[in-house]
N, C-alpha and C positions, 0 to 999 in steps of 0.2 A: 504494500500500500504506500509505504512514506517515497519506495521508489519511484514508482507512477506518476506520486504528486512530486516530486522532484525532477521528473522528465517532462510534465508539462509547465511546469516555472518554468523550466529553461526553454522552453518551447513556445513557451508566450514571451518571454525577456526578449529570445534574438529575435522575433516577429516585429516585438517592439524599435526593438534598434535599427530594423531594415526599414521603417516605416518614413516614408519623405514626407516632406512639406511643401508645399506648392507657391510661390510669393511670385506675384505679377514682375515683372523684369523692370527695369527702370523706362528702357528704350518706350515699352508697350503704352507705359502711361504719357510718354513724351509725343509719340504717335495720336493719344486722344485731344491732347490738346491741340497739338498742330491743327487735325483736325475740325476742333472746335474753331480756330484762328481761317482754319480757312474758308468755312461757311459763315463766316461772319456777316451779318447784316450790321449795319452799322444804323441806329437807332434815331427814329425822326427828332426834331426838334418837339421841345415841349412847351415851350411858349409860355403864355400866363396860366399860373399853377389851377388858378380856382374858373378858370374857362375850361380849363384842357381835362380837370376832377368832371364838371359839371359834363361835357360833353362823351365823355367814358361812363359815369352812372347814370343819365338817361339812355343810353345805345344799348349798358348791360340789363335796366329793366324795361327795356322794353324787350329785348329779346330773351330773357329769362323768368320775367314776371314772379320777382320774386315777393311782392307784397309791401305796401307805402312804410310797413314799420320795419323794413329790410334799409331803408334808403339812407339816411344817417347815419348808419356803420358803414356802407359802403361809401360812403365820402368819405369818412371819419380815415380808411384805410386805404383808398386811392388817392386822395390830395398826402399823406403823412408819407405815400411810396413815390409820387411824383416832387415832394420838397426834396425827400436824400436822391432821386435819380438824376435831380437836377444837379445837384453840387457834382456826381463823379459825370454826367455825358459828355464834359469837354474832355474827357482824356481816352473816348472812343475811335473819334480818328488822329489823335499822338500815340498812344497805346493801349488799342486794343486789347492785348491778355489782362493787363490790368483792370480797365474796364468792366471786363467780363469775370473776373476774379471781386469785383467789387457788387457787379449788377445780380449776379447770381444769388448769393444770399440774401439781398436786397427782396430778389422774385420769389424765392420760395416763403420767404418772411408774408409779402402780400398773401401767395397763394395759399399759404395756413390760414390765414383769414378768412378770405373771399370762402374756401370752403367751409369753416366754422360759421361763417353769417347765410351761406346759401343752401348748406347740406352738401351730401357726397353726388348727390343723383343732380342738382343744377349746377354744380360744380363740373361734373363730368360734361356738359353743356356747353358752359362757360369755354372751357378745354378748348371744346370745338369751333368756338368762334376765334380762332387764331387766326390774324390775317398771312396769306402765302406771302412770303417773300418781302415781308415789315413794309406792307403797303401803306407811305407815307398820310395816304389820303382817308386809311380807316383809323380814325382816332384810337380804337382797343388797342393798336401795332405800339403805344405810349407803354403797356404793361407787357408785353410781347416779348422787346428788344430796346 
């Protein structure tokens, strides 16, 4: 018996030792940003904060209907994401990775929002009103890019 269990100790140990670990390469993650850098849409202008708020949350209830006591938090959280995008957009066409390294937590910050004030199900909606190609002339392309 004490044999046995002493053949499978050792039997699970060198199992153990032979056992790799798999860690993304540096190169792979240098690749995702390139990537990213080179689909970059570089991000319209935002103009005046409480035009460019007001014309993004009438566009999103009117296409979401999400209810007149929805409307106040949806200001409350697209004017407070259009004041910080305004301070980093001039450094989108000087640098880009920065930019994007700034806007990024900036968007997901909104988008915990926008989905805690709309739900999962107008949220996935929402989603979908992404304009193709940061079309200057749809006001939503403000929360976009």
């Amino acid at each position: 018996m004490k044999k046995l269990f002493l053949a499978s100790m050792i039997l699970i140990f060198s199992l153990m030792a032979q056992a790799q670990i798999s860690v993304p390469k540096l190169p792979a993650l240098k690749d995702a940003a390139a990537s990213a850098l080179k689909n970059f849409i570089a991000p319209p202008p935002i103009g005046d904060v409480a035009k460019t708020t007001d014309g993004v949350v009438s566009k999103l209830m009117g296409a979401l209907a999400p209810g007149a006591d929805k409307k106040g938090a949806l200001i409350s959280a697209v004017s407070g994401f259009l004041k910080k995008k305004q301070g980093i957009i001039g450094t989108a066409k000087s640098d880009p990775a920065k930019y994007l390294s700034q806007f990024n937590p900036l968007q997901q910050g909104l988008f915990g929002k926008i989905k805690g004030i709309l739900g999962a199900s107008s949220f996935t909606k929402f989603l979908g009103l992404k304009p193709a190609g940061g079309d200057p002339a749809n006001i939503l392309s403000n929360l976009f890019f």
